[in-house]
C-alpha positions as CSV (number, residue, x, y, z in Angstrom):
1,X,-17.8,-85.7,9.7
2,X,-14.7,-87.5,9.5
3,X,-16.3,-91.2,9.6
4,X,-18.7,-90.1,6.7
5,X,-14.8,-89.6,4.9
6,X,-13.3,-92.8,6.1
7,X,-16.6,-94.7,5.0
8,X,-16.3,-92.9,1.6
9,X,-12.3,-93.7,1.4
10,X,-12.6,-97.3,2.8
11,X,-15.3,-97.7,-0.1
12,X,-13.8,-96.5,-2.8
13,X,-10.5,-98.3,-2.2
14,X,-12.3,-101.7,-1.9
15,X,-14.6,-101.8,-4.9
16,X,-11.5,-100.8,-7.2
17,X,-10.1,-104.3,-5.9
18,X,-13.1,-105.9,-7.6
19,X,-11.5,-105.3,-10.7
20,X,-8.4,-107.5,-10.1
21,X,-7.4,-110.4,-12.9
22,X,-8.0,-113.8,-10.8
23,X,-4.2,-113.9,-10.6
24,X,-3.8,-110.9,-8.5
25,X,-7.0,-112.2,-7.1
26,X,-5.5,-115.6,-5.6
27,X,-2.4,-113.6,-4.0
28,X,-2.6,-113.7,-0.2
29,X,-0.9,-111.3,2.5
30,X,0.8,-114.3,4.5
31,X,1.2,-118.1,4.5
32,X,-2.5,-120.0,5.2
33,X,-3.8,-116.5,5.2
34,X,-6.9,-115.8,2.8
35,X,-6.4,-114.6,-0.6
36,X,-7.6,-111.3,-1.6
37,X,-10.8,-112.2,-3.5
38,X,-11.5,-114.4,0.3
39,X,-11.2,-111.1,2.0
40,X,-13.5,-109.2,-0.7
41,X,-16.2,-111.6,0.6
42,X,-15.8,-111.4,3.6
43,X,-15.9,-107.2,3.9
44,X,-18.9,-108.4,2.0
45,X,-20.5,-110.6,4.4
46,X,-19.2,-108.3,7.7
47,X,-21.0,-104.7,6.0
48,X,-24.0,-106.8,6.5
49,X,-23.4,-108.1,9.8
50,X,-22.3,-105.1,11.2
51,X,-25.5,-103.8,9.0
52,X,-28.2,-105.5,10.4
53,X,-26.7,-104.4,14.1
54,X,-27.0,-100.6,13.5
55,X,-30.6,-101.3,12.5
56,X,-31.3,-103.6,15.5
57,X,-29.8,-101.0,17.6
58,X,-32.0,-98.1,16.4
59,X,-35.0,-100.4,16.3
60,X,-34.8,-102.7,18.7
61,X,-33.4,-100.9,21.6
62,X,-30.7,-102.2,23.8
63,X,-30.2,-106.0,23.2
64,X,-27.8,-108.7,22.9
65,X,-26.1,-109.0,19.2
66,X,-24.6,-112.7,18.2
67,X,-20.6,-112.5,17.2
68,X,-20.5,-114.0,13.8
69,X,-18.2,-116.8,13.2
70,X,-15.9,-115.8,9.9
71,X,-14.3,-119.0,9.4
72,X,-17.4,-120.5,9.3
73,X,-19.3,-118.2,6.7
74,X,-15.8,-118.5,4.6
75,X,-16.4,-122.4,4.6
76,X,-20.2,-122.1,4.5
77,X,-20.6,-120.0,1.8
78,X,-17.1,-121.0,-0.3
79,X,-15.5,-118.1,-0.6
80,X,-13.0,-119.8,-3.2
81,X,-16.1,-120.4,-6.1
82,X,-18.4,-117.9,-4.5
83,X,-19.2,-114.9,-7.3
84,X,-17.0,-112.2,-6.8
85,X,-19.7,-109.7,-8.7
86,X,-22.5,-110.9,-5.9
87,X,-20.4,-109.8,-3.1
88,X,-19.6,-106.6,-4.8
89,X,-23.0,-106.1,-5.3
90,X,-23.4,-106.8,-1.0
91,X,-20.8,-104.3,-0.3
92,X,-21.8,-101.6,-2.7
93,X,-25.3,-101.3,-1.2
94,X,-24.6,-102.3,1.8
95,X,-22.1,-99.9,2.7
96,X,-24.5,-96.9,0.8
97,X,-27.2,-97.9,3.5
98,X,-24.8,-97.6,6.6
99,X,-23.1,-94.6,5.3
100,X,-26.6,-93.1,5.2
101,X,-27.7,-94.1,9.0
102,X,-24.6,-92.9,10.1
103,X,-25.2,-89.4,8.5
104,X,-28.9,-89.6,10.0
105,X,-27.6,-90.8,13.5
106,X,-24.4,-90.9,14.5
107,X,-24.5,-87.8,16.5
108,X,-28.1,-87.7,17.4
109,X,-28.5,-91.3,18.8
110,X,-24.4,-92.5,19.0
111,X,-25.4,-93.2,22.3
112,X,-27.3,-96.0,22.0
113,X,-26.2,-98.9,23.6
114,X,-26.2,-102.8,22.6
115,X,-24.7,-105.8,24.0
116,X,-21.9,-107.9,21.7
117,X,-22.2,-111.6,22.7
118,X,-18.2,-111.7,22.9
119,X,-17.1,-108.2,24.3
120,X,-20.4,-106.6,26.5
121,X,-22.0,-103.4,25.8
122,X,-20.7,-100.9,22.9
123,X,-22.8,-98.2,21.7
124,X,-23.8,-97.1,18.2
125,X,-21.0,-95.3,17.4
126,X,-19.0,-97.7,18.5
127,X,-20.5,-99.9,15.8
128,X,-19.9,-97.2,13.0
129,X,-16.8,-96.4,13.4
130,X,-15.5,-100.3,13.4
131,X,-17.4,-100.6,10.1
132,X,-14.6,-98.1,8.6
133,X,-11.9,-99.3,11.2
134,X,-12.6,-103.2,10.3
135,X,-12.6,-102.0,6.3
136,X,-9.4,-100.1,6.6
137,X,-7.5,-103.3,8.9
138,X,-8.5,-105.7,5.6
139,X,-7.4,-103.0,3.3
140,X,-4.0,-102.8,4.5
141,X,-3.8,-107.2,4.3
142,X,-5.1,-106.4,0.3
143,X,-2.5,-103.7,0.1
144,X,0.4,-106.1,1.8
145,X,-0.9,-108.9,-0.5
146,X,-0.8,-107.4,-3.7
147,X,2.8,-105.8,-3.1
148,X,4.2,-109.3,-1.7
């Protein structure tokens, strides 16, 4: 399955960006843009967002799902002191559990629809593949950060 490959790929990139020395760390993709050990916590913090929908989705039926404000977790949680070896932790397992749910269920129950609280109903598989699309869009500001 080709998302299975992407998930695999996106991961794999990602945790080697762990690794960084703080000074590659600090570099960001753009002016007032986050730095690349801000956008490490944030994949982080979204895996488990987007997470916690796939189970609600296949639990809890048909529902509304909350948008999560980014900006705000980035403030809330202070991405700038925040451990860099907890969020790696977060997306490591994280990303092992939705890799395995989307195995299990992405072609057997894809279907399944949920509401977003910003942009109406989407379905499972909608959800899945954004977790390797969103990955791959902070991947290439990482990439573009660490070249610039």
């Amino acid at each position: 399955m080709d998302l299975l490959h992407a998930l695999d790929k996106t991961r794999d990139e990602t945790l080697g960006y762990f690794d960084l020395g703080p000074d590659r760390l600090s570099r960001c993709y753009g002016p007032g843009k986050w730095s690349v050990r801000e956008i490490l916590h944030h994949l982080a913090d979204a895996e488990t967002v987007m997470a916690e929908r796939v189970r609600r989705i296949l639990s809890e039926g048909r529902r509304v799902l909350w948008a999560f404000d980014q900006e705000a977790w980035a403030r809330g949680l202070d991405y700038p002191t925040m451990p860099l070896e907890l969020s790696r932790e977060i997306y490591r397992s994280t990303r092992a559990d939705t890799r395995y749910l989307a195995a299990r269920h992405y072609l057997k129950d894809g279907h399944l629809e949920w509401v977003h609280s910003e942009t109406g109903v989407r379905t499972l598989r909608d959800e899945l593949d954004k977790v390797a699309a969103h990955n791959e869009h902070h991947l290439e500001q990482i990439r573009s950060a660490l070249a610039g």
